[in-house]
DOMARFI-257304 format. One line per 2 residues: number of its first residue (from 0); for each residue x, y, z of N, C-alpha, C. Coordinates in nm, 4 decimals. Layout:
<balos>
NUM> X:Y:Z:X:Y:Z:X:Y:Z | ...
</balos>
This chain:
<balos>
0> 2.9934:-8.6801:9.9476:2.9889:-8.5594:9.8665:2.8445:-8.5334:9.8283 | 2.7760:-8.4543:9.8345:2.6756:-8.3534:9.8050:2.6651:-8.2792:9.6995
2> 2.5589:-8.3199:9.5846:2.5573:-8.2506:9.4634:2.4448:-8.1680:9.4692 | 2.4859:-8.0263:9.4038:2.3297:-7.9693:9.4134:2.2553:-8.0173:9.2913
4> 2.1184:-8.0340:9.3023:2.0673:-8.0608:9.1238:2.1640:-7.9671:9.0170 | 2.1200:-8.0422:8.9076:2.1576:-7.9619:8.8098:2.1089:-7.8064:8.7870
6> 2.1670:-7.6946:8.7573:2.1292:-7.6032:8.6903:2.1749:-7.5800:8.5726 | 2.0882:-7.5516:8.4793:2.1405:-7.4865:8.3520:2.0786:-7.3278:8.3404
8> 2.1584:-7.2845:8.2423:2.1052:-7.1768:8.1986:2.0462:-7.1246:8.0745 | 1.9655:-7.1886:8.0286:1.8819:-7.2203:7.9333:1.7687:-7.1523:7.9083
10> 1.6510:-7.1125:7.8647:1.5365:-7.0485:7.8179:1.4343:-7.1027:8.0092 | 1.4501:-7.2248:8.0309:1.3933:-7.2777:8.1061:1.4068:-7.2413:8.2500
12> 1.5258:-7.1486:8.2577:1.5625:-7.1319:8.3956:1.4455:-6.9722:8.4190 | 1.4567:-6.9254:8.5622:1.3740:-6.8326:8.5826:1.4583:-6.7160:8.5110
14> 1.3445:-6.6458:8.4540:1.3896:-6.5476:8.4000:1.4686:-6.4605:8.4751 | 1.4553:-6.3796:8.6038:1.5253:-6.3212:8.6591:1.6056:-6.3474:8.7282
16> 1.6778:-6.5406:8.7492:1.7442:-6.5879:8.8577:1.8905:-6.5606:8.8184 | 1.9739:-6.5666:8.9113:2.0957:-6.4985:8.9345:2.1973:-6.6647:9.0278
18> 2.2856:-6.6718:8.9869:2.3125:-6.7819:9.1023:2.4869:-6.7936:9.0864 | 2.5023:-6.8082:9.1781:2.6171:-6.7491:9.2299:2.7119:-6.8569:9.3339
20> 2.8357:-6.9038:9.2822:2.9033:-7.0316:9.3051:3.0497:-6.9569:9.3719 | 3.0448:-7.0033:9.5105:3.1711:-6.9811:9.6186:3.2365:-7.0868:9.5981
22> 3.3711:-7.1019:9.5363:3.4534:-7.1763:9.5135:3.5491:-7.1363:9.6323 | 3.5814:-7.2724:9.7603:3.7281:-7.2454:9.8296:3.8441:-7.2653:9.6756
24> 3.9415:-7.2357:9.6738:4.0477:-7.2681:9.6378:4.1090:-7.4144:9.6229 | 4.1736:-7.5181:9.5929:4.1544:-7.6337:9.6282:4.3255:-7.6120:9.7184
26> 4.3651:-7.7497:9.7707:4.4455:-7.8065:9.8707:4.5872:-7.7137:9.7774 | 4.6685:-7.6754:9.8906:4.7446:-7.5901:9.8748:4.9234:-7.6065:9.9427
28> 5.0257:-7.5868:9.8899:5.1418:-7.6094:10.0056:5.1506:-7.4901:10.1091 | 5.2405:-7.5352:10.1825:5.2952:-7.4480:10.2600:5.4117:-7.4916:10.3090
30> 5.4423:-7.4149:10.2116:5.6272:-7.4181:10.1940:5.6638:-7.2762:10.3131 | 5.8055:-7.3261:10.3799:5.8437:-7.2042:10.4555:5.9007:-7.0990:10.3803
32> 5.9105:-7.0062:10.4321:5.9387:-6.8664:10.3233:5.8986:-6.8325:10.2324 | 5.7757:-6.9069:10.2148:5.7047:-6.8646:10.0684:5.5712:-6.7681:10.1400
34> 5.5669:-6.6251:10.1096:5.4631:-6.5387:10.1069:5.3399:-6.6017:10.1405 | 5.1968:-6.6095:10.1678:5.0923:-6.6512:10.1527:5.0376:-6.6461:10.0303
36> 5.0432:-6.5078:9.9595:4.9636:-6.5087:9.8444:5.0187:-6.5418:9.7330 | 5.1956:-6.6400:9.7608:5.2925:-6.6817:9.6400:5.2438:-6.8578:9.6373
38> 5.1677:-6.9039:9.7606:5.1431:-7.0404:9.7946:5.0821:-7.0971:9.6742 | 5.1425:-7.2166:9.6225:5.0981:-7.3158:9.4907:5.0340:-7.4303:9.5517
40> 4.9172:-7.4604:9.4569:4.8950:-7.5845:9.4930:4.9232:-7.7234:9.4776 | 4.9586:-7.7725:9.6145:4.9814:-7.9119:9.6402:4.9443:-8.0205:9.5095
42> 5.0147:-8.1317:9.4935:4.9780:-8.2146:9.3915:4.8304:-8.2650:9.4244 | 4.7691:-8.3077:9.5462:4.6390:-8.3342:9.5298:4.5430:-8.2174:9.5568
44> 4.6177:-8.1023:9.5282:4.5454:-7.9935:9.4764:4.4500:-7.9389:9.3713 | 4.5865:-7.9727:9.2662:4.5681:-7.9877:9.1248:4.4720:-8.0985:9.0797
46> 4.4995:-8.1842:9.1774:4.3468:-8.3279:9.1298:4.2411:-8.2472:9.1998 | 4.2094:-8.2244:9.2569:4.0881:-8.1633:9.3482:4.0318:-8.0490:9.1984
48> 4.1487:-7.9497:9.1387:4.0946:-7.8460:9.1069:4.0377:-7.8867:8.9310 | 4.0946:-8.0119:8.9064:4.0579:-8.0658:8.7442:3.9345:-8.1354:8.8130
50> 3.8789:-8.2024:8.8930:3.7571:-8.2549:8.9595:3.6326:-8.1339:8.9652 | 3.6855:-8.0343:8.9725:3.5758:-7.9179:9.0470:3.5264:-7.9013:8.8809
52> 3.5849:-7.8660:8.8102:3.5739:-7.7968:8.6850:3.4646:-7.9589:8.6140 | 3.5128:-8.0563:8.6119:3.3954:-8.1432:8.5704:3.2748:-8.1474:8.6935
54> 3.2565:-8.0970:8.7995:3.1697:-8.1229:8.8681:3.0392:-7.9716:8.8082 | 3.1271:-7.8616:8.8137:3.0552:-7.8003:8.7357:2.9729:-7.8284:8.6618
56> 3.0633:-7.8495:8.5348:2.9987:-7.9381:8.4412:2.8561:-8.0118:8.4723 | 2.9018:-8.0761:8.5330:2.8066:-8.1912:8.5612:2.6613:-8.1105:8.6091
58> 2.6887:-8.0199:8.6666:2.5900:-7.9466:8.7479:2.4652:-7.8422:8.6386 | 2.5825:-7.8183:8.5374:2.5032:-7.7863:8.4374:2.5649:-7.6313:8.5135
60> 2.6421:-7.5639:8.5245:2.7124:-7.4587:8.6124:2.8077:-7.4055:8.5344 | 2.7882:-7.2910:8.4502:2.8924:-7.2346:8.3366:2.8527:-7.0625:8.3660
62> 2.9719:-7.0522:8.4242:2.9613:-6.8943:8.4319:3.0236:-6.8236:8.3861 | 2.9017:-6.6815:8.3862:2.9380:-6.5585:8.2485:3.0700:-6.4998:8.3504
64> 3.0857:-6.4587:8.4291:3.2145:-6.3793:8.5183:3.2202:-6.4842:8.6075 | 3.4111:-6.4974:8.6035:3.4535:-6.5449:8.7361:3.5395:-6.4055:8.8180
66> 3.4966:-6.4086:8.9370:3.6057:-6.3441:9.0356:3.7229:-6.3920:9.0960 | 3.8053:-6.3736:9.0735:3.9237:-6.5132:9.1185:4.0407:-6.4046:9.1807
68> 4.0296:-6.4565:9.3028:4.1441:-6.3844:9.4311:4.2654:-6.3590:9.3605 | 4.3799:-6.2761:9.3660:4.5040:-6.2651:9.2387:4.5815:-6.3467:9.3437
70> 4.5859:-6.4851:9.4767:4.6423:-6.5384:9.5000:4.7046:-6.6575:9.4186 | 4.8181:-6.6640:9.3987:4.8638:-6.8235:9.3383:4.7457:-6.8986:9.3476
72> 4.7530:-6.9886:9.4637:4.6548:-7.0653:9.4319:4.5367:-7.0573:9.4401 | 4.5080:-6.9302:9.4077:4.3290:-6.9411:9.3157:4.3450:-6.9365:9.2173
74> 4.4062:-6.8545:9.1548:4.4302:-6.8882:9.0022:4.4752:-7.0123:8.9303 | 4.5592:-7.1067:9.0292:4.5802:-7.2106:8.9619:4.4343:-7.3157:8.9616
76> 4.3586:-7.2572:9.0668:4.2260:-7.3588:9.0949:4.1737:-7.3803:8.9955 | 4.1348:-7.1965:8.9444:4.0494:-7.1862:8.8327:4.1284:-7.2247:8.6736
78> 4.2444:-7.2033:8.7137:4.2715:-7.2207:8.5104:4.3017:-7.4353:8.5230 | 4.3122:-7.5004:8.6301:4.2782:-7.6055:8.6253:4.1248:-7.6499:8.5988
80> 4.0645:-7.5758:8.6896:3.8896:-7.6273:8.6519:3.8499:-7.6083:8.5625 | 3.9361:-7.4735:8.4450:3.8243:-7.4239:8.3738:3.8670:-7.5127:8.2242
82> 3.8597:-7.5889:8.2095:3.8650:-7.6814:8.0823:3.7353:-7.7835:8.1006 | 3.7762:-7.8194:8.2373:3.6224:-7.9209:8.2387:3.4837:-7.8179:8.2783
84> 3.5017:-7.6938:8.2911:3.4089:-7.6101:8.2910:3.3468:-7.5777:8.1646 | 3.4730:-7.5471:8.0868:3.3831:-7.5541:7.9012:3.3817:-7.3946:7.8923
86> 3.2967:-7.3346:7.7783:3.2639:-7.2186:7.7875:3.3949:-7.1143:7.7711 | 3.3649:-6.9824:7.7742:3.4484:-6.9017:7.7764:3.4239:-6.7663:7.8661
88> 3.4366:-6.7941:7.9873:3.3473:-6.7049:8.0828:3.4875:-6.5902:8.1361 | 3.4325:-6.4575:8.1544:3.5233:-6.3600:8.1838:3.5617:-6.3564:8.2863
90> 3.7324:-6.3499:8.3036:3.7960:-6.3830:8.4422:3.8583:-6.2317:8.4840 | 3.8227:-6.2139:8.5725:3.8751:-6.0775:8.6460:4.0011:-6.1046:8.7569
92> 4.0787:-6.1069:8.8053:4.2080:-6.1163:8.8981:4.1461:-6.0033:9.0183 | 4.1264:-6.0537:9.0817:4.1040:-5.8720:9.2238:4.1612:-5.9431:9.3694
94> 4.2822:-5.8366:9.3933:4.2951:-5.8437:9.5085:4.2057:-5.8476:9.6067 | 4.0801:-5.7331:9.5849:4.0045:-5.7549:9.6711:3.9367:-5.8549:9.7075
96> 3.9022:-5.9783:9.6750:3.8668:-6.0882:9.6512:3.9735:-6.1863:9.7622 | 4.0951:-6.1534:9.7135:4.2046:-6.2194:9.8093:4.1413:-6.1848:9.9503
98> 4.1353:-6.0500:9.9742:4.1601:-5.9586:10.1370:4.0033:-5.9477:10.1586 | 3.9063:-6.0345:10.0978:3.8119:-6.0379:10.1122:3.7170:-6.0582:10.2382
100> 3.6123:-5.9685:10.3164:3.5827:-6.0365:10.4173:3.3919:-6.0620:10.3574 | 3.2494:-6.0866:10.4568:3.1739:-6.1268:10.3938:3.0955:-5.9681:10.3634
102> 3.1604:-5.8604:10.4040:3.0806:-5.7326:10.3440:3.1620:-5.7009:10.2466 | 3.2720:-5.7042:10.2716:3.3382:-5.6731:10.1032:3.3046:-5.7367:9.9769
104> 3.3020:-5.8932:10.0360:3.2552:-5.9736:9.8809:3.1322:-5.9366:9.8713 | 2.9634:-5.9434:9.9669:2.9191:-5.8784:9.8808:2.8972:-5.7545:9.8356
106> 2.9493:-5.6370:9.8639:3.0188:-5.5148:9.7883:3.0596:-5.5397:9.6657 | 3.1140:-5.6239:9.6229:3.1950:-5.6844:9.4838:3.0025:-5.7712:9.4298
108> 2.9951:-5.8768:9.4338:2.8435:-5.9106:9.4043:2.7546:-5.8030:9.3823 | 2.7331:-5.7327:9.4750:2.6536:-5.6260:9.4386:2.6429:-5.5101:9.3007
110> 2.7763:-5.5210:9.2653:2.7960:-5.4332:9.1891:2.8217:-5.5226:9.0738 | 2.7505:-5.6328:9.0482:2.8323:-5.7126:8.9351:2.7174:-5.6942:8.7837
112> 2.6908:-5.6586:8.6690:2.6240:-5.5844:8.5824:2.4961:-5.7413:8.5598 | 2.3790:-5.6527:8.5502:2.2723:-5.8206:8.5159:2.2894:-5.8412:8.4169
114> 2.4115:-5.8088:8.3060:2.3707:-5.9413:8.2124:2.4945:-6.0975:8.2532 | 2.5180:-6.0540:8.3730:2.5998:-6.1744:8.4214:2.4845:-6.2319:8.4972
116> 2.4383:-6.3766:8.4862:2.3641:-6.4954:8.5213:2.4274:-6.5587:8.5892 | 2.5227:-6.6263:8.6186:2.5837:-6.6946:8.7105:2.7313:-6.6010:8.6971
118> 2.7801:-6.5954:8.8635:2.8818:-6.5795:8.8887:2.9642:-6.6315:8.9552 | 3.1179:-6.7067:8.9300:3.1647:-6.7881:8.9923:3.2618:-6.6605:9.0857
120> 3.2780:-6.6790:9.2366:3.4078:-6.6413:9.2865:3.5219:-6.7586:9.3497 | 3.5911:-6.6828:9.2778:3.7210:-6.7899:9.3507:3.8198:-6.7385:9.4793
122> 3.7495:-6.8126:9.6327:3.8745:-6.7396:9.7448:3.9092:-6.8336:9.8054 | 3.8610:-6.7645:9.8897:3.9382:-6.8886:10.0263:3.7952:-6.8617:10.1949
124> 3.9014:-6.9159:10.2596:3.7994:-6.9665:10.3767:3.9000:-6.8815:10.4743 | 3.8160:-6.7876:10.5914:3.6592:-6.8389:10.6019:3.5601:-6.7841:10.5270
126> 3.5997:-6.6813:10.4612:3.5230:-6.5373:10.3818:3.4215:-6.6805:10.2940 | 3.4520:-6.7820:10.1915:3.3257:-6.8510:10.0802:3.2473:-6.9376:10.1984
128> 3.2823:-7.0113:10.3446:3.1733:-7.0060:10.3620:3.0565:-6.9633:10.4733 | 3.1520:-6.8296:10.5032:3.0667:-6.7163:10.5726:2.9716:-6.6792:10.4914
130> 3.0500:-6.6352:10.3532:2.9196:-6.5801:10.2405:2.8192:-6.6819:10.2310 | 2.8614:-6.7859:10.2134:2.7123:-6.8903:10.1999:2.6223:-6.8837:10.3189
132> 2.6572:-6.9028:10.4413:2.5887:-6.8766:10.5105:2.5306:-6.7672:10.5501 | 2.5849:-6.6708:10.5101:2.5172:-6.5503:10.5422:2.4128:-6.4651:10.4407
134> 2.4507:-6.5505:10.3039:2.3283:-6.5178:10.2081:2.1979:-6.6388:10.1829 | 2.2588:-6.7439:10.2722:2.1531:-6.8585:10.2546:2.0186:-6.8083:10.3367
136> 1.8527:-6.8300:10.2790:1.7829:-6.7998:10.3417:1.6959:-6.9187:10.3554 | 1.5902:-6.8649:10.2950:1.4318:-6.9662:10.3210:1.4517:-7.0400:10.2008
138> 1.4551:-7.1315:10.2355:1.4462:-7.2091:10.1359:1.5850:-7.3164:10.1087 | 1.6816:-7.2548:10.1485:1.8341:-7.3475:10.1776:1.8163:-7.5047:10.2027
140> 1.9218:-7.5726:10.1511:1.9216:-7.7199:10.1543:1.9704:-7.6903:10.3396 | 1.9196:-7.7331:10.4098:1.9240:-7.7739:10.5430:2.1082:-7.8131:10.5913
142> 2.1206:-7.9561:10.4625:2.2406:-8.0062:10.5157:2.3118:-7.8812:10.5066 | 2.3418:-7.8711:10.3511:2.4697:-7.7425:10.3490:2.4733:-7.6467:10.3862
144> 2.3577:-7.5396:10.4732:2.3214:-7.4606:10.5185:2.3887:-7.5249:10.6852 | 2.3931:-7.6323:10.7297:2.4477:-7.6303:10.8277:2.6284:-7.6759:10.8314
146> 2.6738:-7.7367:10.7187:2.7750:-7.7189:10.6532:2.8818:-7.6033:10.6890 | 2.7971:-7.5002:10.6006:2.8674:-7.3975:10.6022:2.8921:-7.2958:10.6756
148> 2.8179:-7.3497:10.8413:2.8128:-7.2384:10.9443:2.9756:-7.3187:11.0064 | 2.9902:-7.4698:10.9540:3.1336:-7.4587:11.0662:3.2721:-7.4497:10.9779
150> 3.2648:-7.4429:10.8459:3.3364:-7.3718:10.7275:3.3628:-7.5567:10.6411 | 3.4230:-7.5129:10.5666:3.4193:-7.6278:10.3968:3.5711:-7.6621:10.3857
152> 3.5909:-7.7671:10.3289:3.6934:-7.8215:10.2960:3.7535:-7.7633:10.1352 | 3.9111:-7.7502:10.1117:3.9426:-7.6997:9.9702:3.8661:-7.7638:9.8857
154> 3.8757:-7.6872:9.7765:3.7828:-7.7562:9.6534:3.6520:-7.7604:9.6841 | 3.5552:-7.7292:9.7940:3.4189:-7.7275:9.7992:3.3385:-7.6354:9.7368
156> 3.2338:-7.6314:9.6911:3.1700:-7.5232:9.6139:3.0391:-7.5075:9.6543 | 2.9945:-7.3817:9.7175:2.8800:-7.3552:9.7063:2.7753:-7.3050:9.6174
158> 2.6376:-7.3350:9.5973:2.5950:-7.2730:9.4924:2.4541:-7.1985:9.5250 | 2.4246:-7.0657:9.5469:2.3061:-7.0073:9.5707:2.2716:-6.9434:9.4314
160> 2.0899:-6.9479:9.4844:2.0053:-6.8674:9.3511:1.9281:-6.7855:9.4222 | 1.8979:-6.6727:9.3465:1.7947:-6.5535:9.3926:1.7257:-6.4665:9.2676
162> 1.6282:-6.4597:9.2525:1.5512:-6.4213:9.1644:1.5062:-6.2869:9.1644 | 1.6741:-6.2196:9.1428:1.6451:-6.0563:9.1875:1.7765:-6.0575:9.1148
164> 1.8112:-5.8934:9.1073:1.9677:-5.8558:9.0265:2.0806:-5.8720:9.1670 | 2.1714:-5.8436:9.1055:2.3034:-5.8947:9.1915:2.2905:-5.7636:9.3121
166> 2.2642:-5.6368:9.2525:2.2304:-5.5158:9.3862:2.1416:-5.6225:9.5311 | 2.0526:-5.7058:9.4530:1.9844:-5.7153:9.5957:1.9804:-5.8205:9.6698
168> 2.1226:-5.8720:9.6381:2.2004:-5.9683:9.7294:2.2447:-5.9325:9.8817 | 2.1630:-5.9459:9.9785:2.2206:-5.9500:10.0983:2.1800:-6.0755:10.1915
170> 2.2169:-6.0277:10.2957:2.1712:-6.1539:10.4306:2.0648:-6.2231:10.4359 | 2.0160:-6.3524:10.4208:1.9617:-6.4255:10.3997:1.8447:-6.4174:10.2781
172> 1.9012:-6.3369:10.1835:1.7893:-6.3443:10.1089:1.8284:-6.4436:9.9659 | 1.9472:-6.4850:9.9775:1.9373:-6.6209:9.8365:1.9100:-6.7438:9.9280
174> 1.8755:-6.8652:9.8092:1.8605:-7.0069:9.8444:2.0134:-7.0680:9.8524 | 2.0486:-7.1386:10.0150:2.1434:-7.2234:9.9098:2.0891:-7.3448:9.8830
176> 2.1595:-7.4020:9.7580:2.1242:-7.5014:9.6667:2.1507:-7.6121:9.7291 | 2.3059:-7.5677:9.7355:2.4288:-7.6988:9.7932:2.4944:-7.7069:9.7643
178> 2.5453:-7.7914:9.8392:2.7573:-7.7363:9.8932:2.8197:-7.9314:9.8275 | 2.9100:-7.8652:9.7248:2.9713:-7.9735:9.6784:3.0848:-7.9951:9.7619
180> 3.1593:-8.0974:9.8189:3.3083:-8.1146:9.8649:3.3920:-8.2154:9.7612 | 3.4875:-8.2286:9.7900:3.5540:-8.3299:9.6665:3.5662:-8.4360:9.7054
182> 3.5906:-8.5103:9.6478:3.5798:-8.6820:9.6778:3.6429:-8.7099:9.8110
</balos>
């Protein structure tokens, strides 16, 4: 497993940095006759998704907006993680997020207001880690930058920064940091 350094968001961080955390969803069933977007997550799901939320933590990673797919199990990802996440960060539900591809999400990023500093989204694969790769630029951790070109395991999290507003998020112009997977 692969930690990115810590970030906080503190007086100390760059004034104009923006950074922005692709959460897959964690491990999920697939029960027959159950819808896709009714799918719950698996019991070592639920461990994966109380793990992510202290890894956060750990990372020093508390965000002002989450985007979270209105699938079952993203929502269960996030209201599992978000205790060891801390904080009280604003959760939005968007389908679009579910039916997400990597120009739609950043369409959604783009438009997200600057007084949000970190933004968590919560989807699925392959859309979180197309987006990483396709916003990772100069400066990207090497490993997870090559990581995320052949896609991430549930529960993995990516984390990019860019020192511009969320409008001027496109193709290779954030850092990625690095790509957490779960134990």
């Amino acid at each position: 497993m692969r930690h990115p350094e810590p970030v906080t968001s503190d007086a100390s961080s760059t004034a104009g940095a923006r950074r922005l955390v692709l959460l897959r969803h964690a491990k999920a069933e697939h029960p027959d006759g159950v819808d896709d977007h009714d799918r719950s997550l698996a019991i070592a799901g639920r461990r994966q998704a109380t793990r992510v939320g202290a890894q956060l933590a750990a990372a020093g990673v508390l965000p002002d907006l989450v985007l979270c797919s209105s699938a079952l199990r993203t929502r269960q990802t996030w209201e599992l993680a978000r205790p060891g996440v801390g904080g009280d960060p604003r959760v939005e539900l968007l389908d679009e997020v579910y039916q997400a591809g990597v120009r739609s999400l950043a369409e959604l990023v783009q438009t997200v207001g600057d007084d949000v500093r970190t933004l968590l989204v919560v989807g699925h694969e392959p859309t979180m880690s197309a987006a990483a790769e396709a916003w990772g630029g100069p400066g990207s951790d090497e490993v997870a930058y090559l990581r995320v070109q052949v896609g991430v395991p549930t529960a993995s999290w990516s984390l990019l920064e860019l020192d511009a507003p969320w409008a001027s998020w496109e193709r290779s112009s954030a850092r990625l940091v690095g790509l957490t997977t779960p134990d």
